[in-house]
C-alpha positions as CSV (number, residue, x, y, z in Angstrom):
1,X,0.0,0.0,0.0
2,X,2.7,2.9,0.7
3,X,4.3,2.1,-2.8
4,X,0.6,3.0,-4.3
5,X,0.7,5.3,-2.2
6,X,4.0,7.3,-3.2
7,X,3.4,6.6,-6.9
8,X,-0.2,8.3,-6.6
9,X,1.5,11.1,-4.6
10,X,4.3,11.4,-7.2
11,X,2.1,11.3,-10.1
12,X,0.1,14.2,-8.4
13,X,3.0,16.3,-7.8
14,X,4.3,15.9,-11.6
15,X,0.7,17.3,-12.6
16,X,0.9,20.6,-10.8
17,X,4.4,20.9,-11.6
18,X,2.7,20.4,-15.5
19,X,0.0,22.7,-14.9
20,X,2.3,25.7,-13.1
21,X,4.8,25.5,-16.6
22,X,1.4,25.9,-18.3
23,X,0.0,29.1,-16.2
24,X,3.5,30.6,-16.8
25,X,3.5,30.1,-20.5
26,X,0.0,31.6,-20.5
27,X,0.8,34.5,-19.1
28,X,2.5,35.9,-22.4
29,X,0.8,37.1,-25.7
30,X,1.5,37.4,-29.0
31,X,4.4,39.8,-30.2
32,X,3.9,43.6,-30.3
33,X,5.9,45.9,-32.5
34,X,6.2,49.9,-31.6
35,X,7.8,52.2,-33.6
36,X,9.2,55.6,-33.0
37,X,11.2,58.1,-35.1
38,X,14.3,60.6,-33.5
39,X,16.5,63.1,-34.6
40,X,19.6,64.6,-33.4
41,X,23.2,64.7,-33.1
42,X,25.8,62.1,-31.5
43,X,23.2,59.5,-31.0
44,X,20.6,61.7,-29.2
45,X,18.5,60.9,-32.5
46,X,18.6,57.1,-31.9
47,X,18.1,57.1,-28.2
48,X,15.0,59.3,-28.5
49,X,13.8,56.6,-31.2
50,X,14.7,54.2,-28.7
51,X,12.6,55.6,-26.2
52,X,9.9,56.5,-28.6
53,X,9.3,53.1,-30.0
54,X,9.4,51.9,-26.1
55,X,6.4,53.9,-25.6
56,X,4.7,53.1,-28.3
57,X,5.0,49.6,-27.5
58,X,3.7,50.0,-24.1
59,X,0.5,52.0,-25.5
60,X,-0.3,49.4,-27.8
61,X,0.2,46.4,-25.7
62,X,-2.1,48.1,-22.8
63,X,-4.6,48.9,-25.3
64,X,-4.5,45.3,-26.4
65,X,-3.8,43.7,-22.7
66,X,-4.1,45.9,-20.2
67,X,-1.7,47.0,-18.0
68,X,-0.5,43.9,-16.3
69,X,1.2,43.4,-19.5
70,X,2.9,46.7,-20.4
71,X,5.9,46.1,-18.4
72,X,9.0,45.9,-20.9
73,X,10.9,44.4,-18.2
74,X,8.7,41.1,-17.5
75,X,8.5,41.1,-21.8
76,X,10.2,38.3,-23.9
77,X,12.2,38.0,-27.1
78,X,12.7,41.8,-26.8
79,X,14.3,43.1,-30.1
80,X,14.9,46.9,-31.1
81,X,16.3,47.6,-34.2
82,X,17.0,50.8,-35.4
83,X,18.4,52.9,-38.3
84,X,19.6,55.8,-39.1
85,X,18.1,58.2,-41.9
86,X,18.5,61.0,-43.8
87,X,19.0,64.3,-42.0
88,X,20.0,62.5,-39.1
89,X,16.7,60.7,-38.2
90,X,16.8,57.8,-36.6
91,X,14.2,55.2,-36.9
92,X,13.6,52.6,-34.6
93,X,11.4,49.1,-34.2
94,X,11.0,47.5,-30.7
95,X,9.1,43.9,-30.7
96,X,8.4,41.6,-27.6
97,X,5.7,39.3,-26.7
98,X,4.2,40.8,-23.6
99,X,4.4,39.2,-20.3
100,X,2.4,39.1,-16.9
């Protein structure tokens, strides 16, 4: 009987472990892409594209999600690429799959 009983007790504990790995990966959505556009001098035109595209981000994903999932910090596969223009304006693209 106690061997039933540790294999019934294992088995139960491997389910919840299963079903907490599931919750976790729930609690992302699809990817999100914000844009922004910056001009300036010495990089200043690339880090306000940066910052730009980080907003813009955030306003779309809390207009999607809410704002549990705004947070660029609890996001995943987090990309920005950026490029600079003509007349020194930078352009930049941020994409992450927002997280909970």
């Amino acid at each position: 009987m106690t061997k039933i009983h540790f294999l019934a007790m294992a088995a139960a504990v491997a389910v919840i472990g299963l079903s907490a790995g599931d919750a976790s990966a729930a609690s992302c959505r699809a990817r999100v892409a914000g844009t922004g556009t910056g001009q300036g001098l010495a990089g200043l035109g690339t880090e306000s594209a940066r910052t730009a595209a980080t907003i813009d981000w955030q306003a779309k994903v809390r207009k999607s999600y809410g704002h549990r999932f705004a947070n660029v910090a609890k996001a995943t596969s987090v990309k920005m690429d950026c490029a600079v223009g003509a007349i020194l304006q930078a352009k930049c693209v941020m994409t992450a799959r927002p997280c909970r």
